[in-house]
Steps between C-alpha positions, in 0.01 A plus 500: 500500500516441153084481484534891606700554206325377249174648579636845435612423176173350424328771596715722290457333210114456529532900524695517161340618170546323192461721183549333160380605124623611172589790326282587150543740189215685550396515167604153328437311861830323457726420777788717558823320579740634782362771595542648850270529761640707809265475847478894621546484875699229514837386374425252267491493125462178317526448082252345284577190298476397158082530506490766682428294809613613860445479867632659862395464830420749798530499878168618546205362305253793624645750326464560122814570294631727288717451223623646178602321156748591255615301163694693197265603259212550729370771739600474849215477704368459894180295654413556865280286709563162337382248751656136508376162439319595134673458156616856455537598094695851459469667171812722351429778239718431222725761369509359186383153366722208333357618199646180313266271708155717573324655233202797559301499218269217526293625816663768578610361724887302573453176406785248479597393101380126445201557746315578180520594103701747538878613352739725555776624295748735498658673187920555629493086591369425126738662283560856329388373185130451621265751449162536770313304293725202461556478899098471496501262299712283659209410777252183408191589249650812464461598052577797342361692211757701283381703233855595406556807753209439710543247753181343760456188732210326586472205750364121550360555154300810537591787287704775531231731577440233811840565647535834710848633485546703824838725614503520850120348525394763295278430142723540192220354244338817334106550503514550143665139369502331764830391464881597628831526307733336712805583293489845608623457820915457595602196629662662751172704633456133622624384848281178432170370294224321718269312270188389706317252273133443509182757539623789736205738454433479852828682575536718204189555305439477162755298215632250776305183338818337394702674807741802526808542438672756743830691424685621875718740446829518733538599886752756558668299819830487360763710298546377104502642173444272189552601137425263168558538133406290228473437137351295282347335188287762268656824633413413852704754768401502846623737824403412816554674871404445854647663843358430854646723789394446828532820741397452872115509477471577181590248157477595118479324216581618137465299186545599109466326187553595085454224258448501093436239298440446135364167495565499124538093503418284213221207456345309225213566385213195377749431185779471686646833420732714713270821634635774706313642808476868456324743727541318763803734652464625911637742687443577859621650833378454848663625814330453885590621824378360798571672870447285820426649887502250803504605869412276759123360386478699183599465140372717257661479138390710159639369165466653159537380135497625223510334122503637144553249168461606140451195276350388184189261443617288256116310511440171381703291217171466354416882474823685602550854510786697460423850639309431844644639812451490798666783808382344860607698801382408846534587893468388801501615873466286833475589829484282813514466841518237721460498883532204711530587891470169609579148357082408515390855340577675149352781260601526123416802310556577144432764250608498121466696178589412154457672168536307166516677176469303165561652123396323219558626147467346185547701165407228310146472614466873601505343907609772765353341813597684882422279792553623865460291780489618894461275764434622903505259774524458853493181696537444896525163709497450837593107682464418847604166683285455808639173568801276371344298247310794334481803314242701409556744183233772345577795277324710192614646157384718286571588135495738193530441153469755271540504121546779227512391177425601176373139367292376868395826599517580851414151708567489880486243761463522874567192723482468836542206712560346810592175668557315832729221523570263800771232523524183707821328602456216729710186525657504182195678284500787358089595368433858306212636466472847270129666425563781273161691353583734222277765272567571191378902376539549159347770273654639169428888295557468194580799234155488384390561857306174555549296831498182616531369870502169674545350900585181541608305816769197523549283800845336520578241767797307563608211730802314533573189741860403533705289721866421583490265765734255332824641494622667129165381373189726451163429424299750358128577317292815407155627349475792375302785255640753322380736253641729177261816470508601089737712395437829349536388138332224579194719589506785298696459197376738201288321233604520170507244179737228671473534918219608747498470933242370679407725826259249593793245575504300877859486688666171391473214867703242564483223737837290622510186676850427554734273683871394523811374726794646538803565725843719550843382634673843614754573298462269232187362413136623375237298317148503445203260347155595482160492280285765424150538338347827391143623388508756295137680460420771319786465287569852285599394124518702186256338259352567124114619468333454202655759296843367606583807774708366763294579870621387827202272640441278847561137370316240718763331728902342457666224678866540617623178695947441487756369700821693592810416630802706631842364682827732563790373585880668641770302578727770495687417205240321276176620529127416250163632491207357294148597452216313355169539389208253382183698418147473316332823434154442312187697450240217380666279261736725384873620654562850626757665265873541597463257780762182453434166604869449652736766574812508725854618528792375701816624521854416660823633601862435622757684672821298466805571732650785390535815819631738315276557157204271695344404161184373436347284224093508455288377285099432428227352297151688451247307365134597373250243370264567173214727575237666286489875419157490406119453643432193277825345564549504118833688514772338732826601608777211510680455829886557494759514745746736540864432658704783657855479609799743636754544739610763770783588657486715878868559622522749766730786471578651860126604650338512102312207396564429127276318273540433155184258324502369157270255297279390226093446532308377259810274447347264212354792346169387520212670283211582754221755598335477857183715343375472102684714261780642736811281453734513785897519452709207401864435583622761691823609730501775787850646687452634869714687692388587903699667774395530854596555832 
């Protein structure tokens, strides 16, 4: 009797179908934790755990099932026909990404921080006494170049014209210099900074030989408002706003920003004797809106900015000048549009328009120089994942650069490009590959109605091989090539007794080999060692001829080889941060100017017990080895570190966040310049006030 039992139940469960797998950001391939997975047709719905792993079982194992996944933060979504006994991976669209954890701007692409050299910070979690270009600087091999009221990084030892500055992936660096003025955007225009480190021309074109740095501005998921004012040393006053207001489908984003500054601060001259800076004052205002549209598998998004500063040119120690100014006002308008109806299938499109427009008047040498810059461009991706473990990823761009000035002439550049891109995740690896082929059109008409034209074609790969199979611990190495095309001054600069360009110049190449290990605790803990070694070929630097006119040429090759290192650390109520940098930048036997041998920073703070005022003490060290500030490394800069202290206090008053910041930098008033004959401040103090909701 009981042999007639059992064989039914046998039979029964021979019949069964076991399904099992794991659920998968779609973009970042990470497990998702506890989400749920509910069997259509049947009455069964069974939870993820912690990595995403999950399994159920079925009467029948002939037919397929259907089920549908949901998790907070991602897009619900349904699979039919999934047929038992294989590993099954389902993929959730993201609504938004943990933003503190993933950054974008290295491929692309999400990649997970500590998978690479790669930082990310964000402006409200450093204090309201930082400005945009102090947050950047607070990632490894990250050095900055003030000339008073005009602030630029450049990174891993390549120069600021190496380092794209992007808002929103878009190109800040002007076709005429070459460079960006970071200062000139609000803090609070920031949601976060990614810093990808190492050649990224494969993903962004021309500049990214040292890597970009990429300024996100805020989502508009949630309701706040945020207001700051602050003064300072040397007649500094500061107003900041920012409002984000979420409506159904729709979200907006407004932010605002007036700031003066004298910068009338002293410092000694050769004899020792007490100088003070003068026309070096600054004042600007910037204000952006950005508007956001999602509905079901679309997002589309414009943003505009706008920026006008008025501000002296104080020049060099050596050969100042007391009457130049300078009147900059610039634009900019994106458009975008993402669709993504399934979690293996997406299209990007962008479009974007900016207008820069540059006044340069000097009375004392009869100078009354217009420059107007516009820039058209249009980019459009589109990724498809045909199986788990890859993606596929092509897209074009196309741009226009356009100058009108009354020193260049009328020079214009027309790039196009495109690229295909496949990644590789398998059993812990992670492999990149990105082949990007760009032209470069440029022609210029000058005012005595001569012309000049050139075509030129760069070929920027990428690849990257990581791997996390050890848990916390990732492994990770690149090659790359990336490329600087000369900058309009660079070409066509008008000859006279001192200066000349050189149309005949070759974009600047660079070739990184890099390496490193890092890994990320949630929560607490991020940190970072690698090596790099760039190539530099072609190298653009301004040079004497015979007759002593400086003339950018093509030198033959430079060397940059360093080690970085980068560790974060919150424990809630102490937290530290330090950045290091060891790098040798040579062309032939001699060092590449502004470049230190050692730099780092490191800074800590403390949040002691107090609920109702929550105080917190901070303080940090930034230090910057000896370089030289000329070719023949006969002129050197010293090194000197600065020390910066303060304290802030954030009680919260009903639903208003209060925050009140106060300190010293510079606190041993240390005499320094980070570029020849423009001294930087000593000791000074700064007051903050911010209010938010």
């Amino acid at each position: 009797m009981r042999l007639f039992v059992l064989i039914p139940l046998l039979c029964s469960s021979l019949a069964a179908a076991e399904f099992s797998g794991v659920v998968l950001d779609a973009w970042t391939r990470q497990p998702v934790p506890f989400a749920l997975i509910e069997v259509l047709a049947a009455d069964i719905i069974v939870a993820a755990d912690s990595l995403g792993r999950f399994s159920f079982r079925l009467a029948s194992a002939d037919s397929p099932a259907d089920v549908t996944v949901s998790r907070a933060g991602y897009r619900q979504w349904t699979w039919s026909g999934l047929k038992p006994g294989s590993h099954i991976e389902l993929a959730l669209i993201p609504t938004r990404y943990d933003l503190k954890a993933v950054t974008v701007t290295a491929l692309r692409l999400p990649v997970l921080l500590a998978a690479g050299p790669a930082s990310v910070v964000r402006p409200a979690e450093t204090g309201l006494g930082l400005e945009l270009t102090d947050a950047a600087r607070l990632a490894p091999t990250a050095e900055l170049r003030d000339y008073v009221n005009y602030t630029s990084v450049g990174l891993r030892g390549a120069g600021n014209e190496h380092t794209l500055i992007e808002l929103d992936g878009v190109r800040l660096n002007s076709a005429q210099s070459g460079t960006f003025d970071l200062s000139t955007l609000s803090p609070l225009l920031a949601d976060r900074i990614e810093i990808a480190r190492g050649g990224s021309s494969a993903a962004h074109g021309s500049s990214a030989i040292g890597g970009v740095v990429n300024i996100i501005t805020p989502e508009p998921e949630t309701l706040s408002a945020r207001i700051q004012a602050g003064l300072g040393s040397f007649g500094r006053r500061r107003l900041d706003l920012a409002h984000t207001l979420p409506l159904g489908r729709f979200g907006f984003f407004v932010a605002g920003q007036l700031l003066s500054s004298r910068n009338d601060f002293n410092w000694p001259d050769s004899l020792d004797s007490l100088r003070t800076m003068r026309n070096a004052d600054i004042s600007r205002r910037s204000g952006a809106v950005k508007t956001v549209y999602r509905h079901g598998p679309v997002r589309a998004s414009f943003l505009g900015e706008l920026s006008a500063a008025e501000r002296g040119v104080p020049g060099s120690t050596r050969w100042p000048s007391d009457s130049a100014r300078r009147a900059d006002d610039r634009g900019l308008l994106i458009a975008a549009c993402d669709i993504q109806p399934a979690p293996e299938l997406r299209t990007a499109a962008r479009l974007h328009y900016s207008a820069a427009d540059q006044r340069y008047r000097d009375p004392d040498w009869a100078t009354n120089d217009t420059h107007r810059l516009r820039v058209l461009g249009a980019r459009i991706d589109q990724s498809f994942r045909p199986v788990s473990w890859l993606l596929l990823l092509a897209g074009a761009e196309v741009s226009s650069e356009a100058l009108q000035s009354t020193a260049l002439g009328r020079p214009e550049r027309f790039n196009p490009a495109g690229w295909v891109q496949w990644r590789i995740e398998r059993h812990g690896f992670d492999i990149n590959h990105v082949l990007r082929l760009e032209l470069l059109r440029q022609q210029v008409r000058r005012s005595d109605s001569t012309r000049s034209s050139s075509l030129l074609s760069v070929f920027s790969p990428k690849v990257t091989l990581s791997w996390s199979g050890l848990q916390f611990v990732n492994l990770y190495t690149g090659f790359s090539r990336s490329f600087r095309a000369p900058g309009f001054n660079d070409l066509y600069w008008p000859e006279d007794a001192f200066t000349y360009g050189n149309p005949d110049l070759k974009p600047e190449t660079g070739t990184t080999l890099d390496a490193g290990i890092g890994g990320t605790r949630p929560g607490w803990l991020v940190w970072w060692l690698g090596g790099y070694h760039t190539r530099l070929t072609d190298l653009i630097q301004w040079q004497p001829d015979s007759l002593w006119r400086f003339h950018p040429v093509n030198v033959d090759r430079a060397t940059i080889t360093g080690l970085e290192l980068e560790i974060r650390a919150d424990l809630r109520q102490f937290g530290f941060s330090a950045a290091g940098n060891i790098c040798s930048a040579r062309a032939d036997s001699f060092a590449l100017i502004y470049r230190p041998g050692v730099s780092g920073r490191a800074s800590v703070w403390f949040t002691p017990p107090l609920s109702t005022l929550r105080p917190r003490l901070f303080g940090g060290v930034d230090y910057t080895g000896a370089r030289f500030a000329d070719a023949a490394n006969t002129d050197k800069l010293p090194a000197h570190a600065l020390v910066n202290t303060g304290i802030a206090l954030a009680p919260r008053l009903g639903r208003v966040d209060l925050r009140i910041e106060t300190g010293l930098k510079n606190l041993l008033d240390v005499n320094h310049e980070t570029a020849r004959g423009y001294p930087s401040p000593g000791r000074n103090w700064f007051l903050e006030l911010g209010l938010g909701i």
